[in-house]
C-alpha positions as CSV (number, residue, x, y, z in Angstrom):
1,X,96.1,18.9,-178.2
2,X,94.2,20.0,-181.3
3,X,90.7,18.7,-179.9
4,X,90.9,20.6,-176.8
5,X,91.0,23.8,-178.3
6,X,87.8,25.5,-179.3
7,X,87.6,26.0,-183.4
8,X,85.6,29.6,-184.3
9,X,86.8,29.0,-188.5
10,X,87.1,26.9,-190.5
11,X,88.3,26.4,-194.3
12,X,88.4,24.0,-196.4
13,X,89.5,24.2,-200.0
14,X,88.3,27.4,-200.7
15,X,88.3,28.5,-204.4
16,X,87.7,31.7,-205.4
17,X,87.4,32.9,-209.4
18,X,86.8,35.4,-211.1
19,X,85.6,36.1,-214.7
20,X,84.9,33.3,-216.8
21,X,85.9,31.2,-220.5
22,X,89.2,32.4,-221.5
23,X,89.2,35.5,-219.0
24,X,88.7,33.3,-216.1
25,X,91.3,34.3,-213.3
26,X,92.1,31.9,-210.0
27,X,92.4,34.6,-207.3
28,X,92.8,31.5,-204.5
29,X,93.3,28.1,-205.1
30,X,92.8,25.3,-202.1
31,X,93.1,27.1,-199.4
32,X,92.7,25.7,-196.0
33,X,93.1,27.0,-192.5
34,X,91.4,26.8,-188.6
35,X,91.4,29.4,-186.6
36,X,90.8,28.8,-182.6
37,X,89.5,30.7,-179.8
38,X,92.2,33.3,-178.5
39,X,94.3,32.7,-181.2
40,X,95.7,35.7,-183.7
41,X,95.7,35.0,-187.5
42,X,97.8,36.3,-190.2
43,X,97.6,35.9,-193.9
44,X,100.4,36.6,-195.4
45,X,101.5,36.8,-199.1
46,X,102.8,38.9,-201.8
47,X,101.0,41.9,-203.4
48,X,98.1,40.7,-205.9
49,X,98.4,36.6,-204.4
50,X,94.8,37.0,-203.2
51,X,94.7,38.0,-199.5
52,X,92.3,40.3,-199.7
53,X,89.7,38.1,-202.2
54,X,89.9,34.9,-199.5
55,X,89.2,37.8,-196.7
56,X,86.0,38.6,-198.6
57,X,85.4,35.1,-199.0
58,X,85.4,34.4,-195.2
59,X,84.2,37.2,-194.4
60,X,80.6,36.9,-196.4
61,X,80.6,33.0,-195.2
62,X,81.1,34.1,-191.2
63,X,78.5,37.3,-191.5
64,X,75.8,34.9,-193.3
65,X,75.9,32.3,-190.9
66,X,76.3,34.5,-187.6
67,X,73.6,36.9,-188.6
């Protein structure tokens, strides 16, 4: 059922850091998701687990590629 619905994101193993050496700080590690046509998506998570750094993230990736 999977292939018959349309896929508008995709993630795969995102990483994101920040900082660097001994002050370096993993904000999001290995995250992977689809979203589909039609569909709603959540993220969900507890305060200061790096929702809002994988939105960034996404978001830059989707606005470069669609601009």
């Amino acid at each position: 059922m999977e292939n018959e619905r349309e896929v508008l994101v995709e993630v795969n193993h995102l990483n994101v850091t920040y900082g660097s050496g001994r002050s370096t700080y993993h904000a999001v590690q290995d995250a992977s998701f689809k979203i589909y046509k039609g569909e709603t998506f959540g993220l969900v998570g507890e305060s200061g687990s790096g929702k809002r750094s994988e939105e960034r993230r996404v978001g830059k990736e989707c606005r470069s590629r669609w601009s």
